[in-house]
LUMFITI-598854 format. One record per residue (C-alpha): residue number from 1; x, y, z. Coordinates in pm, 1 decimal, padded with zeros to 6 digits, always signed. Example, Ala and Ser with C-alpha at 12.3 -4.5 7.8 and 13.67 -1.06 7.14 Angstrom:
+-----+----------+----------+----------+
:   i :       px :       py :       pz :
+-----+----------+----------+----------+
:   1 : +01230.0 : -00450.0 : +00780.0 :
:   2 : +01367.0 : -00106.0 : +00714.0 :
+-----+----------+----------+----------+
END
This chain:
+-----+----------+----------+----------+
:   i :       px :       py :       pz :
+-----+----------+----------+----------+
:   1 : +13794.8 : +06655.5 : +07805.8 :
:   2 : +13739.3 : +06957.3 : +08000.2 :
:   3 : +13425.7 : +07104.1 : +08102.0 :
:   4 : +13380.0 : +07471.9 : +08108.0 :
:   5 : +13105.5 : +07633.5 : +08305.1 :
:   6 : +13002.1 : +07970.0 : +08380.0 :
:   7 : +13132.7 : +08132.9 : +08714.1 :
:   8 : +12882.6 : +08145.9 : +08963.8 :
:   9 : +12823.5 : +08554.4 : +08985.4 :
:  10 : +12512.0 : +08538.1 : +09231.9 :
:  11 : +12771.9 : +08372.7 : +09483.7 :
:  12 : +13061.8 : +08598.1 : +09347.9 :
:  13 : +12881.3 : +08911.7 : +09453.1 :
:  14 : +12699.5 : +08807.6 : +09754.6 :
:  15 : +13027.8 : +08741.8 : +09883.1 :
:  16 : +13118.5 : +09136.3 : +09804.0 :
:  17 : +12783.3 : +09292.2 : +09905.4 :
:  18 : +12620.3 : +09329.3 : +10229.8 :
:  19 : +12413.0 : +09119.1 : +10385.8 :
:  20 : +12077.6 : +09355.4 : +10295.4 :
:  21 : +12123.0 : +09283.7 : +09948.6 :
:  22 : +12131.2 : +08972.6 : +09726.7 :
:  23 : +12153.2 : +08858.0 : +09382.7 :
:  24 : +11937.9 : +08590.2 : +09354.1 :
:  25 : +12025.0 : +08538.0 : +08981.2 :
:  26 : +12106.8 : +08564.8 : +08632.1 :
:  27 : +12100.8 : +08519.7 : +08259.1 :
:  28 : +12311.4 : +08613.5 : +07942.2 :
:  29 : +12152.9 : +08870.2 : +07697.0 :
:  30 : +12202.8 : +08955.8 : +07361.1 :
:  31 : +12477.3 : +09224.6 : +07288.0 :
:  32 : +12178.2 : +09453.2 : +07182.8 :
:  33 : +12012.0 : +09494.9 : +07507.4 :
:  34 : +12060.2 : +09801.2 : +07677.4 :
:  35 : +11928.6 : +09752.2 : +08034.3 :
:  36 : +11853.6 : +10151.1 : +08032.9 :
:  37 : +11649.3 : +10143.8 : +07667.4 :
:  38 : +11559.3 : +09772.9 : +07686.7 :
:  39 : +11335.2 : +09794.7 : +07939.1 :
:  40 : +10956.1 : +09785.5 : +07965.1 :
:  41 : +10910.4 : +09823.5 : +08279.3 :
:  42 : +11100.0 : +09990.9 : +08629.2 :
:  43 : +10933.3 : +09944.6 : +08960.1 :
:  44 : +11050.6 : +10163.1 : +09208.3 :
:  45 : +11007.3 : +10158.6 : +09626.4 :
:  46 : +11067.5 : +10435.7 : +09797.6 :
:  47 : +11113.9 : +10371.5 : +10210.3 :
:  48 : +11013.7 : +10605.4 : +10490.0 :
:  49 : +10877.5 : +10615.7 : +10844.5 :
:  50 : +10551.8 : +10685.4 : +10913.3 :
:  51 : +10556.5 : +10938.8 : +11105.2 :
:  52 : +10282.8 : +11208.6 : +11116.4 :
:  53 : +10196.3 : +11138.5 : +10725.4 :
:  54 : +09822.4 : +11070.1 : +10622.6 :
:  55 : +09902.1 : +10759.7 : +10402.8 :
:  56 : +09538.5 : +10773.6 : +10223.8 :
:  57 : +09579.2 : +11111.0 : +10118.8 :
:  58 : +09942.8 : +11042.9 : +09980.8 :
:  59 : +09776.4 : +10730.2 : +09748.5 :
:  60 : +09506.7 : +10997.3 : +09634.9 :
:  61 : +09826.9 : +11236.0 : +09573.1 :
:  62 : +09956.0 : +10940.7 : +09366.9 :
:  63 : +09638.6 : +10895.4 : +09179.0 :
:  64 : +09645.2 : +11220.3 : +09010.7 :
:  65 : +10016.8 : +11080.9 : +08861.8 :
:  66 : +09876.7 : +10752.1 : +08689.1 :
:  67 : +09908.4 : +10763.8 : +08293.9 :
:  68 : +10098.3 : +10979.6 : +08031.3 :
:  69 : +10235.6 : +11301.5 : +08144.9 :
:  70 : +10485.4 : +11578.6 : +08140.5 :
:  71 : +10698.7 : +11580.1 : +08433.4 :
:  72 : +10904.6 : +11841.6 : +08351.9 :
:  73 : +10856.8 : +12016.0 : +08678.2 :
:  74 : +10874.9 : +11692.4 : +08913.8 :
:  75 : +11263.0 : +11610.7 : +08780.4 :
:  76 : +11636.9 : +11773.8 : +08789.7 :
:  77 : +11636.4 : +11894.5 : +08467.8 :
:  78 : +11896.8 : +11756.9 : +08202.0 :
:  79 : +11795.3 : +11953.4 : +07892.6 :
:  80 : +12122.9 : +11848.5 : +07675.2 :
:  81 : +11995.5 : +11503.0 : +07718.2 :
:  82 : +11660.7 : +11498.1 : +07790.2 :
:  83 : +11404.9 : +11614.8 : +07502.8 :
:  84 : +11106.2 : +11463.0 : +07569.4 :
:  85 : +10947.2 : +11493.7 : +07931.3 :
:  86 : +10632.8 : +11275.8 : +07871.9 :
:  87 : +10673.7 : +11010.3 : +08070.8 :
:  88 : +10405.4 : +10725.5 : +08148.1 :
:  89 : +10336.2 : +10591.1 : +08536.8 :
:  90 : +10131.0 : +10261.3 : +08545.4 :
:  91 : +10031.0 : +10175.7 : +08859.8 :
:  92 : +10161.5 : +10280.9 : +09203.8 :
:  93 : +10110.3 : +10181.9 : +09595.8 :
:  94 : +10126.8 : +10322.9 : +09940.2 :
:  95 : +10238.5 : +10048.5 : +10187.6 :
:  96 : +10214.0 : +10022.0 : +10507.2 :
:  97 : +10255.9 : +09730.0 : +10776.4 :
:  98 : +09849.8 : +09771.1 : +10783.4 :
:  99 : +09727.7 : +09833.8 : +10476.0 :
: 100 : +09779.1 : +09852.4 : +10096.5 :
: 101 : +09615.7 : +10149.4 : +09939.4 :
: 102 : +09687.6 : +10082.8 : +09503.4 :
: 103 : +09587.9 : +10307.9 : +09254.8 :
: 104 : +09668.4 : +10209.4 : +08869.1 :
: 105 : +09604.1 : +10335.6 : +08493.1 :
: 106 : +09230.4 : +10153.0 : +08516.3 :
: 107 : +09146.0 : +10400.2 : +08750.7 :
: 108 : +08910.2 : +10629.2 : +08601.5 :
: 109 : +09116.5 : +10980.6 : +08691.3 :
: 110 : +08800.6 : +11183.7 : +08659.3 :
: 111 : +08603.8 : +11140.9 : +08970.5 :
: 112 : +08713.9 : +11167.8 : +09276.3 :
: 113 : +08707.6 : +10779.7 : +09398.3 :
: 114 : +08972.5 : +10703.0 : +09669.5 :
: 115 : +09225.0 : +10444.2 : +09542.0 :
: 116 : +09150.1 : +10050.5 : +09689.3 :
: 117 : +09272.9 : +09963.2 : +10006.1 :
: 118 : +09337.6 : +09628.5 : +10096.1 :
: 119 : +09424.8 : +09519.1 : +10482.9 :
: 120 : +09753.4 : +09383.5 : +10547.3 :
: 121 : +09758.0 : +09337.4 : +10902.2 :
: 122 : +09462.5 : +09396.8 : +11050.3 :
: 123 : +09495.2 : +09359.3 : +11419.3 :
: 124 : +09831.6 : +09586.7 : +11386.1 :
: 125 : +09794.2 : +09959.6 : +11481.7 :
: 126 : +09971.5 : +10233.5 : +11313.6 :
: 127 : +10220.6 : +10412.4 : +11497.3 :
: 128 : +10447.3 : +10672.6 : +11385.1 :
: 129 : +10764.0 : +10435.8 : +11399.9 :
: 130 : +10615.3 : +10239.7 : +11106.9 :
: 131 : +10833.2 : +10170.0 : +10769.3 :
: 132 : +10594.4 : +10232.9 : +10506.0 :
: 133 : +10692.3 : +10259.8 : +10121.6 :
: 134 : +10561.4 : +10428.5 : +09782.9 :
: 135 : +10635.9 : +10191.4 : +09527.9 :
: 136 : +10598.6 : +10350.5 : +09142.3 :
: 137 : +10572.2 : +10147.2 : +08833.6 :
: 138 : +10650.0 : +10333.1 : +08509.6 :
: 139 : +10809.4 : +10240.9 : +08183.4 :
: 140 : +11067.9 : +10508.8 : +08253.1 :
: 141 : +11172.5 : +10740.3 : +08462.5 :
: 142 : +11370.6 : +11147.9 : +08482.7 :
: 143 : +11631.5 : +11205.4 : +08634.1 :
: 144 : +11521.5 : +11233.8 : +09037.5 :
: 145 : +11171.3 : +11189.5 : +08956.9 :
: 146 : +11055.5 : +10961.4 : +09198.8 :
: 147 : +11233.7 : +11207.6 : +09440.9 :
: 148 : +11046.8 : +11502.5 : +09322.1 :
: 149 : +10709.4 : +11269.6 : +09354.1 :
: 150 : +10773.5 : +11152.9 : +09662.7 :
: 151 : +10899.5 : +11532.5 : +09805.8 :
: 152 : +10502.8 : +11613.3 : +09677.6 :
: 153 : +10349.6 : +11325.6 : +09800.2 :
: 154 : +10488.6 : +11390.7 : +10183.4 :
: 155 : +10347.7 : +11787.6 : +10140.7 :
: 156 : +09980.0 : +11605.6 : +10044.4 :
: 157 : +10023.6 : +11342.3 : +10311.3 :
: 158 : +10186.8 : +11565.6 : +10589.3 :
: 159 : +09939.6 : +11644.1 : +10905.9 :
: 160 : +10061.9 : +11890.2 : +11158.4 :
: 161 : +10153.1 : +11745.8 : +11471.4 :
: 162 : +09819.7 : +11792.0 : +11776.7 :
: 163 : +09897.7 : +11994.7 : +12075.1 :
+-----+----------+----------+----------+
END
């Protein structure tokens, strides 16, 4: 008898990608999933230096984002396909190699309560050099969203340069 298994894809295209990205796994689905309408869930992080960007100020950008709205104006508009604009952001952090500042959908978006920060290295000190990231969790996203968020949340966070 022969034995048939399944090829082994993680290895398959590890050996095709580059080393700063892996597949650590996999699993069959049903022939109904659609891994664009399927899904629940999308978490997005979005990498960029530090620079001269007020992080705390960018996560109480961010806050004003939590929950249902129209982002119409924060995408690249695709009107033949796109019909309805409501879309609905969950939770969503700054990062950087110092702290964690979170805000979510339990936040109460009325008062003006700075989102929680949480120390992730607290003997290291911020420098412009830093990689920090947003990272966005929504059920779905527009088209360039996350870019048009993030172009707003570096105007809120963005400190002119002392002389």
């Amino acid at each position: 008898l022969k034995t048939i298994s399944e090829f082994d894809y993680p290895k398959i295209l590890n050996n095709v990608l580059p080393p700063s990205i892996r597949v650590l796994g996999w699993c069959p689905v049903s022939s109904e999933f659609s891994a664009r309408f399927s899904c629940k869930q999308r978490t997005y992080r979005y990498f960029f230096p530090r620079r001269n960007l007020d992080l705390g100020a960018m996560a109480r950008g961010l806050r004003h984002m939590m929950g249902r709205h129209d982002f119409r104006n924060m995408c690249k508009m695709n009107c033949e396909q796109v019909y309805n604009f409501e879309r609905v952001i969950k939770s969503g952090k700054v990062v950087s190699p110092q702290r964690i500042h979170s805000v979510s959908t339990d936040d109460d978006g009325d008062d003006e309560e700075s989102p929680s920060v949480r120390e992730a290295d607290p003997g290291a000190d911020d420098s412009p050099r830093d990689v920090c990231h947003v990272e966005i969790v929504g059920q779905a996203f527009l088209w360039h969203q996350i870019r048009c968020i993030m172009s707003v949340l570096f105007y809120v966070g963005f400190e002119p340069a002392s002389h």
